[in-house]
C-alpha positions as CSV (number, residue, x, y, z in Angstrom):
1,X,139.8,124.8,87.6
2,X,139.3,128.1,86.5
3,X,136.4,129.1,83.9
4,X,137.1,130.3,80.7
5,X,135.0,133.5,79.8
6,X,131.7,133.5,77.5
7,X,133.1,134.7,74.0
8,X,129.9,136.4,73.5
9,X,129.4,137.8,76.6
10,X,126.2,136.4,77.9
11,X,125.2,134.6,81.4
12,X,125.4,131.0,81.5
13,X,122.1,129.5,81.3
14,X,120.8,129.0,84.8
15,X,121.1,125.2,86.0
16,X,117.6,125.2,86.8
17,X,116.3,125.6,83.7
18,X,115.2,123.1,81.4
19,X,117.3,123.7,77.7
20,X,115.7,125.7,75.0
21,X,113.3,124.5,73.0
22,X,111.6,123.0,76.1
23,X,108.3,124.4,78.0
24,X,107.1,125.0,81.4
25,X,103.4,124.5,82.0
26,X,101.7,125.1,85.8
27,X,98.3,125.6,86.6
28,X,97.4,129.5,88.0
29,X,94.0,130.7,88.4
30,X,92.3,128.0,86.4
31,X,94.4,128.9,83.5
32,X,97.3,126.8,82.1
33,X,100.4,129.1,81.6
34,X,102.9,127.5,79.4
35,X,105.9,129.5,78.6
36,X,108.2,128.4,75.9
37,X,112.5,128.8,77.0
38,X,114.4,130.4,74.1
39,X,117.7,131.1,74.2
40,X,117.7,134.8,74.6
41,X,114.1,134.6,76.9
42,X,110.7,133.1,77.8
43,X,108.2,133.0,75.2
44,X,104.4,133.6,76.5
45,X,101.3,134.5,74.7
46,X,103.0,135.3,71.4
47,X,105.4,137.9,73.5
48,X,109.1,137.4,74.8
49,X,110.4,138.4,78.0
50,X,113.8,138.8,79.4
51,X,112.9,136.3,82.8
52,X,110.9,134.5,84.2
53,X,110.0,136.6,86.6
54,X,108.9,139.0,84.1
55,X,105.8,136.6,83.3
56,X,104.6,135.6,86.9
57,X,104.3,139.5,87.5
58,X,102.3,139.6,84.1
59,X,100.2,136.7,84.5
60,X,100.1,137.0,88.5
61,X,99.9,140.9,88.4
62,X,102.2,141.3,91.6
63,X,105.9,140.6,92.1
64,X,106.7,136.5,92.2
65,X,109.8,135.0,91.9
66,X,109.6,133.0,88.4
67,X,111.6,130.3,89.5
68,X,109.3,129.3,92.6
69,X,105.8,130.7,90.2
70,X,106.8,127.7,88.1
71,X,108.7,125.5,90.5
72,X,111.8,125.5,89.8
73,X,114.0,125.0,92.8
74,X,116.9,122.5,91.7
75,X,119.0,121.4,88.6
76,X,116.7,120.8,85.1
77,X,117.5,117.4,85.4
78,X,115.7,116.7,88.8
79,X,112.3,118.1,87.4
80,X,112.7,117.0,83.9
81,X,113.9,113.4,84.3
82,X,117.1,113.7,82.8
């Protein structure tokens, strides 16, 4: 079955991620970094970024994957119960 293209031109979201609206929370440092998802970024502290891995280098201060910083390693569903 082929895929129709994305009228607007933007990536599909990435399977992995819970939908908008939702937030991711972990522990780092004994500090509690909860990022919101938005539909055009990640929202942290206020401030949005383009990736996830844009806020494990900023909170971690070294290069980290975002999707294993916050553990994230199958579908939404399986972490989010759905």
């Amino acid at each position: 079955m082929k895929e129709l293209a994305n009228p607007r031109g933007k990536k599909p979201c990435d399977p992995r991620l819970p939908a908008p609206g939702q937030w991711l929370s972990r522990q780092f440092q004994g500090q509690t970094v909860s990022v919101e998802i938005l539909a055009t970024g990640f929202r942290y502290q206020e401030r949005v970024y383009k990736s996830l891995s844009a806020v494990a280098r900023y909170v971690a201060g070294v290069q980290w994957n975002g999707f294993s910083f916050f553990g994230l390693h199958g579908r939404a569903e399986q972490h989010h119960g759905r």
